[in-house]
C-alpha positions in Angstrom: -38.3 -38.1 7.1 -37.6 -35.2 9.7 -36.3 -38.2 12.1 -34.4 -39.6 9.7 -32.3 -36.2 8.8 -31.7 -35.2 12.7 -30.5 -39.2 12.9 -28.2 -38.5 9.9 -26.8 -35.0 11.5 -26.2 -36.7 14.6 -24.3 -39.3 13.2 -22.5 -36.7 11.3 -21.6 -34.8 14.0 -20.6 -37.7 15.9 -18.7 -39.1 13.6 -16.4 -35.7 13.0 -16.0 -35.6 17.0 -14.6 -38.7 17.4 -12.3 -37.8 14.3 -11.5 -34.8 15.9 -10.4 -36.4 19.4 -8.7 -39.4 18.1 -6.7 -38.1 14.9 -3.1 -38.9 14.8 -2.3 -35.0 13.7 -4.5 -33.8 16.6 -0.7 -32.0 18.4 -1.0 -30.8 22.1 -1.1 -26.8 21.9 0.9 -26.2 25.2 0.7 -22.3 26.3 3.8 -20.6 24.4 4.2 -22.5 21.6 3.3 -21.4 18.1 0.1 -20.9 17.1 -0.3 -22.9 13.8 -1.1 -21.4 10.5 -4.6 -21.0 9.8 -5.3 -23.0 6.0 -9.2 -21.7 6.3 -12.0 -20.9 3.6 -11.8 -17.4 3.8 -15.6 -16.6 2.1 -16.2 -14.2 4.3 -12.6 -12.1 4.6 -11.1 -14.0 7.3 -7.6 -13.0 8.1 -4.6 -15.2 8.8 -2.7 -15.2 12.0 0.1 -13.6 9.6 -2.0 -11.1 9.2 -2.9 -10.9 12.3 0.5 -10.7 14.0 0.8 -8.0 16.8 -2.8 -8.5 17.7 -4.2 -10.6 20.1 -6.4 -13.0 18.6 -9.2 -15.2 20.0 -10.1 -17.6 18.1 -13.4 -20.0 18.4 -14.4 -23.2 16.9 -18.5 -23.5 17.0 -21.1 -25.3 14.6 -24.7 -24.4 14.1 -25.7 -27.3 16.3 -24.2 -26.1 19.4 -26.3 -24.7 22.0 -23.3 -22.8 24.4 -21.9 -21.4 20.8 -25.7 -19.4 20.7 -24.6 -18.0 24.1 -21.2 -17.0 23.3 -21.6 -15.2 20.6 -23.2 -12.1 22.2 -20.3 -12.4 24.7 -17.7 -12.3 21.1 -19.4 -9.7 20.1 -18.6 -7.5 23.1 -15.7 -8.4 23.4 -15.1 -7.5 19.3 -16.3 -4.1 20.3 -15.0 -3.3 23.6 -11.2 -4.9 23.1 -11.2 -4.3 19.0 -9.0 -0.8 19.5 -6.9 -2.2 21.7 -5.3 -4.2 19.2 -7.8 -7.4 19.7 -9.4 -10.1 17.1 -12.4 -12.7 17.2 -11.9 -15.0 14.2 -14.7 -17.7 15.1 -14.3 -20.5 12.7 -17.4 -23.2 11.8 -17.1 -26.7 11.4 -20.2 -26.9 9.7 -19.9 -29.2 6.3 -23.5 -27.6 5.4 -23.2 -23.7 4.4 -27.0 -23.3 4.9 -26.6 -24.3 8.4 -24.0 -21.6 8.7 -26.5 -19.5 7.3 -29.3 -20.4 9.3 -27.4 -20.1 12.5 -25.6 -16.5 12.0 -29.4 -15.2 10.4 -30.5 -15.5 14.2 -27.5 -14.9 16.1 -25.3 -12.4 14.3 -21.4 -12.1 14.2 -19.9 -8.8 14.5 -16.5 -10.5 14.1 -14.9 -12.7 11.2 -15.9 -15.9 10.0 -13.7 -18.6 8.0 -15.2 -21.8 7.5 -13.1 -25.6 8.3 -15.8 -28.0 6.6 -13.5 -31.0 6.3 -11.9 -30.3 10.1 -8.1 -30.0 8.8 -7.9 -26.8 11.1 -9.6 -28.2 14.1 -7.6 -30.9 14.3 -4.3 -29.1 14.4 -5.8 -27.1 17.1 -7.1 -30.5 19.0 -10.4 -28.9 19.4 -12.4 -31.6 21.7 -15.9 -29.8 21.7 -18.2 -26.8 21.0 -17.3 -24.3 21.2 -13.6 -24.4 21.9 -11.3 -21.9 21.9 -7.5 -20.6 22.1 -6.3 -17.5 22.6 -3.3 -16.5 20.5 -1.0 -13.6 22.0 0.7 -10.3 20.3 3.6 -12.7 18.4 1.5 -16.0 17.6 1.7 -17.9 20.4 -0.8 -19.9 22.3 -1.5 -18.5 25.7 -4.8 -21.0 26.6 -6.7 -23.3 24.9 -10.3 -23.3 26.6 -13.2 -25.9 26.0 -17.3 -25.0 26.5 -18.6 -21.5 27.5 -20.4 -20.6 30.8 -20.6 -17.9 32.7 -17.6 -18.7 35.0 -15.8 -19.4 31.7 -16.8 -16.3 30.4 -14.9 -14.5 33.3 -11.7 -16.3 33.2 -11.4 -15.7 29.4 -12.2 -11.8 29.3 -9.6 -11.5 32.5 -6.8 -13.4 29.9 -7.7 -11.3 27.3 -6.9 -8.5 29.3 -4.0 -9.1 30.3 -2.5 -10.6 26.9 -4.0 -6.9 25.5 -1.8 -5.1 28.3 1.6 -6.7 27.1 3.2 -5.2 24.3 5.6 -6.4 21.5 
């Protein structure tokens, strides 16, 4: 029984991977160009990049599943803290079509950030998110300034040294 639901889960993720690589609205994000709108479940307050204009605003794609999205989120959280009054937002959003996963996974590794869910993917796609955990950081005025796949400590570096410098320019 056990076997059978970790078969099912893989399948499930598998299945909204591939979706997620070979959808037709999947749209290269190519560093400049708009950031697109944000159409997420908002349970938990999540802002929109609207909302968010004039703030620098990294935003990750993770699911309960994913090992390196345990890791990062420690990282988000620092980053939350230290860069927050600068003018800088984590919005991580979760693919997971199961809340209690969700649940499960934020009960042992807790978000001092926002959360917005994308069950169905819709967001993901636009964003051409490849794997777990990806992410893009969004300047000041909405546009994409990278697009990043995985998390490592190497990773971890670049990222915080572009998020730095995104947080120094100014509208």
């Amino acid at each position: 029984m056990i076997e059978d639901a970790l078969f099912s889960r893989a399948l499930r993720t598998a299945i909204v991977a591939v979706g997620l690589v070979l959808s037709p609205l999947a749209v290269a994000l190519e560093a400049g160009s708009p950031a697109p709108d944000l159409d997420l479940q908002n349970a938990d307050g999540a802002p929109t990049l609207k909302q968010l204009r004039g703030k620098v605003v990294y935003l990750d794609f993770w699911a309960s599943w994913c090992a390196p999205c345990k890791n990062s989120f420690p990282w988000m959280n620092e980053l939350q803290a230290k860069f927050g009054p600068q003018g800088f937002k984590v919005i991580a959003v979760h693919l997971d079509a199961n809340g209690d996963d969700r649940k499960k996974f934020l009960a042992s590794v807790p978000a001092n950030f926002d959360i917005a869910a994308d069950p169905t993917g819709a967001v993901a796609k636009r964003y051409q998110v490849k794997g777990m955990p990806s992410s893009v950081l969004i300047d000041r005025d909405g546009k994409v300034l990278l697009q990043h796949v995985g998390f490592n400590e190497h990773a971890r570096q670049r990222l915080e040294t572009a998020i730095q410098s995104a947080l120094e320019k100014r509208l």
